[in-house]
C-alpha positions in Angstrom: -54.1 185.3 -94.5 -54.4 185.6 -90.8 -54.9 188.1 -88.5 -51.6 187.9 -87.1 -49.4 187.4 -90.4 -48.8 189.7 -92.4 -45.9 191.0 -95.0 -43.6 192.7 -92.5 -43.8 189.0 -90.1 -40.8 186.9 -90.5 -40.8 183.0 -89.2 -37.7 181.3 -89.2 -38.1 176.9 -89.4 -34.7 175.4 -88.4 -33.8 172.2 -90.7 -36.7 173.8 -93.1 -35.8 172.5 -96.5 -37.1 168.8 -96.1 -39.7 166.7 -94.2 -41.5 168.0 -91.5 -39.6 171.2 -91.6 -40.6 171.9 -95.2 -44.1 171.5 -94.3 -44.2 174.0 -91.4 -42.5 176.1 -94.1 -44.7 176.1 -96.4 -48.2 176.4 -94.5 -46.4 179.4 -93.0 -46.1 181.0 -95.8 -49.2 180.4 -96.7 -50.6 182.3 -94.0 -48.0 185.7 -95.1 -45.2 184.7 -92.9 -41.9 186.3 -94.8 -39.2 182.5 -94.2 -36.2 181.8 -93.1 -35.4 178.3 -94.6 -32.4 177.2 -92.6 -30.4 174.0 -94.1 -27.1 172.1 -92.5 -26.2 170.3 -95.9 -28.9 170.2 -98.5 -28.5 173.7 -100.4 -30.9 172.8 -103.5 -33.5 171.5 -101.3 -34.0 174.9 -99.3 -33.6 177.1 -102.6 -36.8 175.1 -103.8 -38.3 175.0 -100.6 -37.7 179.2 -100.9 -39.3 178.8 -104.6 -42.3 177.0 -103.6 -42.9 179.5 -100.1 -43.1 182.4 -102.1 -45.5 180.7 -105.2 -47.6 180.4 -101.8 -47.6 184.0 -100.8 -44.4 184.8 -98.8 -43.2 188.0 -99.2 -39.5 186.9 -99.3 -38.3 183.6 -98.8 -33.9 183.1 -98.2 -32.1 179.9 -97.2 -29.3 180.6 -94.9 -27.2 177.7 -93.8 -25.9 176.8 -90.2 -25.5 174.0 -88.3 -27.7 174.1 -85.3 -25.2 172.0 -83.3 -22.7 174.4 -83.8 -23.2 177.1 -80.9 -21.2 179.5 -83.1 -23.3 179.0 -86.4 -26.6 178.6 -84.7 -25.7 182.1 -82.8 -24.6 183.6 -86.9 -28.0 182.2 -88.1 -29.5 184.5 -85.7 -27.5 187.8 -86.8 -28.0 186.7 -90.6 -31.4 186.9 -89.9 -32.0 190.0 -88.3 -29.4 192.0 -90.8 -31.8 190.6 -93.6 -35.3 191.1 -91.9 -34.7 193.1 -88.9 -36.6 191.1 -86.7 -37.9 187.6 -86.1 -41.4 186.6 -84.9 -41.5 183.3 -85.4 -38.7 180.9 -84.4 -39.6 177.0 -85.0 -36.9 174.6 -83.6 -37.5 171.5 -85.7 -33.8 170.5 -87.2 -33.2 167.1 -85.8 -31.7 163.9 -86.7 -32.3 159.8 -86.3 -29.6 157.3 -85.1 -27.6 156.7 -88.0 -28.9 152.7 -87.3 -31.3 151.3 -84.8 -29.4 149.2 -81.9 -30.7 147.7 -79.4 -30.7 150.1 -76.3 -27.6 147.7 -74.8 -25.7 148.6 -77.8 -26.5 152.4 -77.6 -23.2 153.5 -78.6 -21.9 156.7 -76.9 -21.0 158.2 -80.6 -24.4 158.0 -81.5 -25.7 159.2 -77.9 -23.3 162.5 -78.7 -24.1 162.8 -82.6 -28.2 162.6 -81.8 -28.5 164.8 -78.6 -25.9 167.5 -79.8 -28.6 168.1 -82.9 -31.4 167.4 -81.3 -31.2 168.6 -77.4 -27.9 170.7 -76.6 -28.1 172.7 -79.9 -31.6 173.8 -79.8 -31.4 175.0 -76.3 -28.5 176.9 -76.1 -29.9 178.3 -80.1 -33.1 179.2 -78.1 -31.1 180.9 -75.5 -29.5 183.4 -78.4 -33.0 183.8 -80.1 -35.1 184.8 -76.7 -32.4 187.6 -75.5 -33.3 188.9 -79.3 -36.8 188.4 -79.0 -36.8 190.2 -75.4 -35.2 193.3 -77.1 -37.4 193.4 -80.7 -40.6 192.9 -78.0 -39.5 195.4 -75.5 -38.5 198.1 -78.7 -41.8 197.1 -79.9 -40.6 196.2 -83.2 -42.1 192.6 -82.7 -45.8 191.8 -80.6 -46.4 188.5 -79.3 -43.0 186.7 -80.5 -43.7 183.4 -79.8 -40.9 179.8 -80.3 -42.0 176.7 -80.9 -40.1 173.2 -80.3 -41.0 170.4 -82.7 -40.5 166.9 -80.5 -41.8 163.9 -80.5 -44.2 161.3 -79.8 -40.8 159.7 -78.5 -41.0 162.4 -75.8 -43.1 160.0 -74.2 -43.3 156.7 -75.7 -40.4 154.5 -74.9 -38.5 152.9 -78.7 -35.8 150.7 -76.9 -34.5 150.0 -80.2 -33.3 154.5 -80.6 -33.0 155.6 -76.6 -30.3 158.1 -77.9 -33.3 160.1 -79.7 -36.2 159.2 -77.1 -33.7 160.9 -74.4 -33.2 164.1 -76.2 -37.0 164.4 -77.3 -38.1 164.1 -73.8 -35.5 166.4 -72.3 -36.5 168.8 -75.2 -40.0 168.8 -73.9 -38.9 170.0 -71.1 -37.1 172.9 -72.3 -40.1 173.7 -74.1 -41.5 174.4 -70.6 -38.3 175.4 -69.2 -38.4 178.7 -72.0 -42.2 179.1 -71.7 -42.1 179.5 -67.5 -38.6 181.9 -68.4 -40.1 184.4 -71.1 -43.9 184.4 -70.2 -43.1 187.6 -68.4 -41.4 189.5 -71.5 -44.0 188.6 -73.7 -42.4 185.7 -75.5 -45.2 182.9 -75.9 -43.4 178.9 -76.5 -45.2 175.9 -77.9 -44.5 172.4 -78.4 -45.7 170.5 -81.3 -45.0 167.0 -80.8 -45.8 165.0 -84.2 -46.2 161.5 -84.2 -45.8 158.8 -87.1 -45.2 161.0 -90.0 -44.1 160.1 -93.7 -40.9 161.3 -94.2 -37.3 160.1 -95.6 -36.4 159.9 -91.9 -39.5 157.3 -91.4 -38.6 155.9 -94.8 -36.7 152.6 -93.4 -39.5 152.1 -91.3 -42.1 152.5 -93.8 -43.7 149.1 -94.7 -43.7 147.9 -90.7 -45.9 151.3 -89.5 -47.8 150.8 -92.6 -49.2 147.6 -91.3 -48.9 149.0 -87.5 -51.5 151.8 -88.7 -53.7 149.5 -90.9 -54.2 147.5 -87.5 -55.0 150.4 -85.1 -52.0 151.9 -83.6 -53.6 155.4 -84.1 -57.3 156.1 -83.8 -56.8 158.1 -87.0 -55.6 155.1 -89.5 -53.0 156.8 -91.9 -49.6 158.3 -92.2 -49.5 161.6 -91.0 -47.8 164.3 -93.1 -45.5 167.1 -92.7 -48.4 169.3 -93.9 -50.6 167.8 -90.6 -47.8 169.2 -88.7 -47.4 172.3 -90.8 -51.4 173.0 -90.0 -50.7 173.1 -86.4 -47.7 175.2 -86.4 -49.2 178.0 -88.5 -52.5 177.8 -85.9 -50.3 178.3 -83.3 -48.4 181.5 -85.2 -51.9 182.8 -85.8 -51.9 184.5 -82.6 -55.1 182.6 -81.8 -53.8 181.7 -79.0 -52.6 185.3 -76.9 -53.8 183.3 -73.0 -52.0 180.3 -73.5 -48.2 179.3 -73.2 -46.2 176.3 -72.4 -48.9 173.9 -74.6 -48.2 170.2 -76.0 -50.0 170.5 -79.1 -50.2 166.4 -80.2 -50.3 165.8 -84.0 -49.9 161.9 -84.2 -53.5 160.7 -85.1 -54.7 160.1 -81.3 -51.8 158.0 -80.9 -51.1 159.6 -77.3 -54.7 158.4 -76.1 -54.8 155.5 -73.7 -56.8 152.6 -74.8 -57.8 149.3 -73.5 
């Protein structure tokens, strides 16, 4: 256990149940973190996800479900939470979705523009607006030190895929919320991160499996393999460790070196 998480320490991992989110959930709770396992759709996936946490040493593990493109549910998932734990500490935006198929950027469809930045861009940020006016109160009560949010993006931030520009738009202006938030709350206390994964095995990676496979096994990463939801997990729970009490506003890359420039 850490020196920051302990028992009374409750972390919250939007779209938590599966993937990348389950990962983050479970590393945290590793490290003590009490979870909040939030789910749109799949309700047995977060009660296992819950099962396993607490095996893993969280004090209490509950799945609440809201969908964090709904402003009205994402702003309930915050009162659920604080009339079950009384504060939060931890908030991890990492619910997100793909396009539902991979077009050509000429054939971008403005349905599929609306469905993947609603989830992945307009939800979280107005979700983080609701969570930092709590997180300004618990700090300034002194119920909660150090609070800190963390936005998972994406080596898309960055790296043009002409073939999903729906979801490389809304990772990159995520990134910039990240900073947006971490300039906004630096004063009240409120630390924000950005942990921006990079080729990850997943069911959202899934379709693309066999290609990267043969991408990685030729050097597209320094670091030749898949990376994993717990690789992401590991960085998450550094961050939530508090080792980090000078520093705000970080891009914390976990995608094998693929953000290095090579010749």
């Amino acid at each position: 256990m850490n020196s920051r998480s302990n028992g009374s320490q409750v972390a919250v991992v939007t779209g938590g149940g599966r993937g990348i989110g389950r990962g983050i959930v479970l590393e945290l709770a590793a490290s003590g973190f009490s979870m909040v396992v939030n789910y749109r759709r799949d309700a047995e996936a977060a009660r296992d996800c819950c099962r396993q946490a607490e095996a893993l040493g969280a004090p209490r593990a509950l799945p609440i479900q809201a969908d964090v493109a709904d402003l009205d549910d994402g702003r309930r998932l915050a009162v659920e939470i604080l009339d079950a734990f009384g504060r939060i500490d931890v908030w991890v935006n990492n619910a997100g979705v793909a396009p539902e198929s991979r077009v050509d950027l000429l054939d971008t469809t403005p349905e599929s523009w609306d469905r993947v930045t609603s989830m992945n861009l307009r939800g979280p940020f107005f979700l983080t607006q609701t969570v930092a006016r709590r997180m300004i109160d618990l700090a300034e009560r002194g119920i909660v030190a150090q609070p800190l949010i963390i936005f998972i993006t994406s080596i898309s931030s960055d790296t043009a895929s002409v073939e999903r520009g729906e979801y490389c738009a809304a990772k990159a202006g995520l990134s910039m919320v990240a900073q947006l938030f971490a300039v906004r709350l630096a004063a009240h206390g409120v630390h924000v991160h950005e942990v921006r994964p990079g080729v990850i095995e997943t069911d959202m990676t899934r379709p693309v499996h066999d290609a990267y496979s043969a991408r990685i096994a030729a050097g597209l990463s320094p670091i030749r393999r898949w990376g994993t939801p717990a690789d992401v997990g590991k960085a998450v729970a550094a961050l939530a460790s508090g080792a980090f009490p000078f520093s705000t506003g970080q891009v914390l890359n976990v995608d094998g070196g693929l953000n290095l420039r090579r010749l």
